[in-house]
C-alpha positions in Angstrom: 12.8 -4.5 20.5 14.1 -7.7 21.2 14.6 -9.1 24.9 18.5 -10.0 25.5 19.2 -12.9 27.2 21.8 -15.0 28.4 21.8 -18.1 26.6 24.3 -21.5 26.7 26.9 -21.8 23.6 26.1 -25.1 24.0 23.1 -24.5 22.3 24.1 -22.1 19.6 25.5 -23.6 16.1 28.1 -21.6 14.1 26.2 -19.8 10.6 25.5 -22.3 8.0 27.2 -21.5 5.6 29.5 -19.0 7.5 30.4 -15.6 5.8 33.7 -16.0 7.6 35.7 -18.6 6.2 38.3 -18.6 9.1 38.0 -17.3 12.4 42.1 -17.5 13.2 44.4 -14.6 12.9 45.2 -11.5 15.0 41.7 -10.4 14.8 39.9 -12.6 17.0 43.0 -12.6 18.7 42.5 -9.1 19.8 38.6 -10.0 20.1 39.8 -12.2 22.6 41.4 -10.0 24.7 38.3 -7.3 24.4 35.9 -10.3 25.3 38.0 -11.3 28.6 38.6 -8.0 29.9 35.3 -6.0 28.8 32.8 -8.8 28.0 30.5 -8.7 25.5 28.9 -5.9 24.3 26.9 -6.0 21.6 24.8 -9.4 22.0 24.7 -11.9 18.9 21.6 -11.9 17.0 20.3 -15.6 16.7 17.1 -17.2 15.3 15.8 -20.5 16.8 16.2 -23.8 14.8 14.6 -26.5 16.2 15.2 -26.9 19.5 18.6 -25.5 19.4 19.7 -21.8 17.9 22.2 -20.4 14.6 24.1 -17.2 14.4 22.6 -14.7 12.4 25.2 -11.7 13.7 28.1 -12.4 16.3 30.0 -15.4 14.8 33.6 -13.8 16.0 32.0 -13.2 19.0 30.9 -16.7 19.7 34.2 -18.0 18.4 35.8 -15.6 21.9 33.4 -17.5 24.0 34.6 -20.6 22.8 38.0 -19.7 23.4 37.1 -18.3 27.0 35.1 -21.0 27.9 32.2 -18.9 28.5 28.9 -21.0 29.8 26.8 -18.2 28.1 26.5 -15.3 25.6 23.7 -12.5 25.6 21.6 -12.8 22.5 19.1 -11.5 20.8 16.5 -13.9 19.3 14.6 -13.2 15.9 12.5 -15.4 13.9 13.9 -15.0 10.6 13.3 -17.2 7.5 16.5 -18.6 5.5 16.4 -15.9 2.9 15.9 -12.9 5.5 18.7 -14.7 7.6 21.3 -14.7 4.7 20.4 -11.1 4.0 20.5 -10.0 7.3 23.8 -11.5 7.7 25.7 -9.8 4.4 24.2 -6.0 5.6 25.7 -6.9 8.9 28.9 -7.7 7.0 28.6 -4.9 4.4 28.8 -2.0 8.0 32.2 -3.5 8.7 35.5 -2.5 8.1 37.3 -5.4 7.8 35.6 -7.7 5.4 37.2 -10.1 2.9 35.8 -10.1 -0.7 36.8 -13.5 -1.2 34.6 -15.3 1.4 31.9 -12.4 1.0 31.7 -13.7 -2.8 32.0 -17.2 -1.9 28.8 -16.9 0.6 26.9 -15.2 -2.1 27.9 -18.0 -4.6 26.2 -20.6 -1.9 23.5 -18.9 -1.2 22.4 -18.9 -4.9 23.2 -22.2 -5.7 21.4 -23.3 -3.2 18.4 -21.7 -5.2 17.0 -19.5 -1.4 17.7 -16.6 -3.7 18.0 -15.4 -7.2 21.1 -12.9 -7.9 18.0 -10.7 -8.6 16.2 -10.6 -5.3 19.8 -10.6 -3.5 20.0 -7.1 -5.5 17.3 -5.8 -4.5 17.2 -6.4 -1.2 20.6 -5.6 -0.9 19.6 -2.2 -2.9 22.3 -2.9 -5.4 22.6 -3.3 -9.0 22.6 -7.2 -10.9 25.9 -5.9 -11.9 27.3 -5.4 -8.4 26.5 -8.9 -7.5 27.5 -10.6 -10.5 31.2 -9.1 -10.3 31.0 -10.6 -6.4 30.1 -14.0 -8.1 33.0 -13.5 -10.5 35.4 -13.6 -7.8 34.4 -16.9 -6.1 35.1 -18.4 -9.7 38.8 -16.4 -9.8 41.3 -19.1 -9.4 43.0 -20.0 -6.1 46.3 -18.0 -6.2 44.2 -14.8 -7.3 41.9 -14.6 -4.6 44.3 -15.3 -2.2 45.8 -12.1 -3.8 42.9 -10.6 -3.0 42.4 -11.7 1.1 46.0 -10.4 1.7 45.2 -7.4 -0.3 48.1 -8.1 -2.2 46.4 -6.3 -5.2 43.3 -4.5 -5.3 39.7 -5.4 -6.4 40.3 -3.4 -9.7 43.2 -4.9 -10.5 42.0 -8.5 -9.9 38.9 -8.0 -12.3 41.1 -6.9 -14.9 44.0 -9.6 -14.2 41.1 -12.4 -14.2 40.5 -11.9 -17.9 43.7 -12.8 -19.3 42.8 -16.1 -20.8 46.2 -18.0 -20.6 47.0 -19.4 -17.0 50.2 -19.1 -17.3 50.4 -15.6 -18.4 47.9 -14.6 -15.6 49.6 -16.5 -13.1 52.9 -14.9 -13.4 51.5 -11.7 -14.2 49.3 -11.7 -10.4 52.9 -12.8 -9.4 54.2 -9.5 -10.5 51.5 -7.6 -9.3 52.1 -9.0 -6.0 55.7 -8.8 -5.8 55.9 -5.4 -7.3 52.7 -3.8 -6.4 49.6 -2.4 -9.8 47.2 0.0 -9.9 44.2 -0.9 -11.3 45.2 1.2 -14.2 48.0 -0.4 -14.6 46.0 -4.3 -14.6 43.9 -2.6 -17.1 46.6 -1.8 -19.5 48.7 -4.9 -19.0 45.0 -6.7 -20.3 44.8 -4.9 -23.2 48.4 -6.0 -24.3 47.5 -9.0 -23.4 44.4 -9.2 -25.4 45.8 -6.8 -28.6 48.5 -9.8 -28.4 46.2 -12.5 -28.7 44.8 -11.0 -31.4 47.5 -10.8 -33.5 48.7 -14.2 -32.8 45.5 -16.6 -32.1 44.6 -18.9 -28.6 44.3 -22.1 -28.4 41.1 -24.0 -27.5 42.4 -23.1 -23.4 42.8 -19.8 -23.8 46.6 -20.1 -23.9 48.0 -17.7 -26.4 50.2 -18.8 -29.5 53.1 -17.6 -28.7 55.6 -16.6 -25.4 54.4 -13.5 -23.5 56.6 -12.2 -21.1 56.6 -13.0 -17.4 55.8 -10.0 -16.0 53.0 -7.8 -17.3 54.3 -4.7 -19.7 54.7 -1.5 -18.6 53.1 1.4 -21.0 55.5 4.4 -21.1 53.9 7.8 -22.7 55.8 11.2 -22.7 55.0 14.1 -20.2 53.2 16.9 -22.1 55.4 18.8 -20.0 58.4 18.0 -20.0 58.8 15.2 -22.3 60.6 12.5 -19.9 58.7 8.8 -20.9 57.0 7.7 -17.9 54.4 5.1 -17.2 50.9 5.8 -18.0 49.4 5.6 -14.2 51.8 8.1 -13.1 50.6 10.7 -15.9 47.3 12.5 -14.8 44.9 13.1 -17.9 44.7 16.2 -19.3 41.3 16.6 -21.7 41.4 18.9 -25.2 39.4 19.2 -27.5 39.1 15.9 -30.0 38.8 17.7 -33.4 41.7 21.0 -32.3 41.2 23.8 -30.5 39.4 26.5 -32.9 39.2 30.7 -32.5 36.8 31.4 -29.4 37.9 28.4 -27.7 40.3 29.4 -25.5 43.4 29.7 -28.1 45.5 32.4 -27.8 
C-alpha cells in the first residue's frame, strides 16, 4: 500500500484535462466547510511528473486547500502511465454520486482525441460495452443549450438522446425548451421524435436538416384511450398491457 504523506500544494498541478469542468457551486462550498472543520480524510492520489506532481483522485479536495490556504495535503503517490491515469480517474468518478454527464463525456471526448486511448480499450478497461462509450461521446457533440439541460438535470439522459436527433435546430431547440419548462419522460422525448421524424418524412428536409414545413413549438403530446375506462390520456401515463398479437384463441385463457 502506498505511504501517505504530507506534501506542498505548491507542488501539485490541477488534472490535465480535468474531469470537473468547474469547481464553483454549493458543493465545494460544503467541501469547504468539511475540509476546515474535519480536515482531510481521504488523501488525493497523485503521480509524479517531473519534478513536480498531478491529481489523479482529490481534485475538489485540492480546490478546499486552495481556498483554506493549506501549506499541505496528505497524498498518496503512484506511478501511473497517462492511459492508466485517465482510467483511474473515470472509475473514481464512476463510485460517485454526483457526477455530471456532460463533463464526464467531454473528458472522454479528450482523451480520445488525443489518440492515449481508443473508444475500444476505454471499453474494456472500463468493462463496458463500445456502445456505452460511444453514447458518452454523443453527448459532448449535443449542442450547447442541450447539455446544459443535461448538467441542471433539467431533462433526463433518455430524453436528451432522443431530443438530440431531431434534425432541425429550431424544432429541437424549442422543443428541449419545453422539455425544460414543462418537464418529459424519456418516453415522452421518444414519442415527440418519432412525430418529428414521421413528419419529415411526409414533407422532406433541407440540406441542414431543417424540415419543410412549420412544426409546432412545443413537442406533441400522444393521447391513447384507457382500456379501462376509455378517458384519452397521454401515452406515458398508460402502463402497457401485453395480449396476444394474432387474438386470444380457446385454451388461452378466454373465458
Amino acid at each position: 500500500m502506498n505511504e501517505i504523506q504530507q506534501i506542498s500544494i505548491s507542488q501539485i498541478d490541477r488534472p490535465n484535462p480535468p474531469i470537473r469542468l468547474s469547481l464553483d457551486g454549493p458543493e465545494i462550498e460544503a467541501l469547504t466547510e468539511s475540509v476546515r472543520s474535519e480536515g482531510i480524510l481521504t488523501p488525493l492520489l497523485l503521480r509524479r511528473k517531473g519534478e513536480r506532481y498531478e491529481v489523479i483522485d482529490g481534485d475538489r479536495r485540492l480546490e478546499a486547500a486552495y481556498r483554506l490556504r493549506l501549506a499541505t495535503v496528505p497524498s498518496m503517490v503512484r506511478d501511473a502511465s497517462d492511459s492508466e491515469t485517465h482510467v483511474l480517474r473515470i472509475i473514481a468518478n464512476l463510485e460517485r454520486s454526483d457526477t455530471d454527464p456532460v463533463s464526464d463525456a467531454i473528458y472522454y471526448s479528450k482523451i480520445i482525441a488525443s489518440e492515449v486511448l481508443t473508444a475500444d480499450e476505454l471499453a474494456q478497461k472500463l468493462h463496458r460495452s463500445v456502445e456505452w462509450v460511444m453514447d458518452r461521446l454523443a453527448i459532448s457533440e449535443m449542442p450547447d443549450y442541450l447539455q446544459d439541460a443535461l448538467r441542471g438535470k433539467k431533462v433526463s439522459l433518455g430524453a436528451a438522446f432522443a431530443l438530440a436527433q431531431i434534425t432541425d435546430e429550431r424544432v429541437r431547440r424549442d422543443w428541449v425548451a419545453a422539455a425544460v419548462r414543462d418537464g418529459m419522460s424519456v418516453r415522452g422525448a421518444e414519442d415527440a421524435l418519432r412525430e418529428f421524424l414521421r413528419y419529415a418524412d411526409q414533407h422532406g428536409t433541407n440540406e441542414e436538416g431543417a424540415v419543410l414545413g412549420d412544426l409546432p413549438s412545443a413537442p406533441p403530446v400522444i393521447y391513447f384511450p384507457c382500456a379501462r375506462c376509455g378517458v384519452a390520456s397521454p401515452l406515458e401515463d398508460l402502463k402497457l398491457v401485453r395480449i396476444h398479437k394474432d387474438g386470444c384463441g380457446e385454451g388461452a385463457g378466454a373465458e
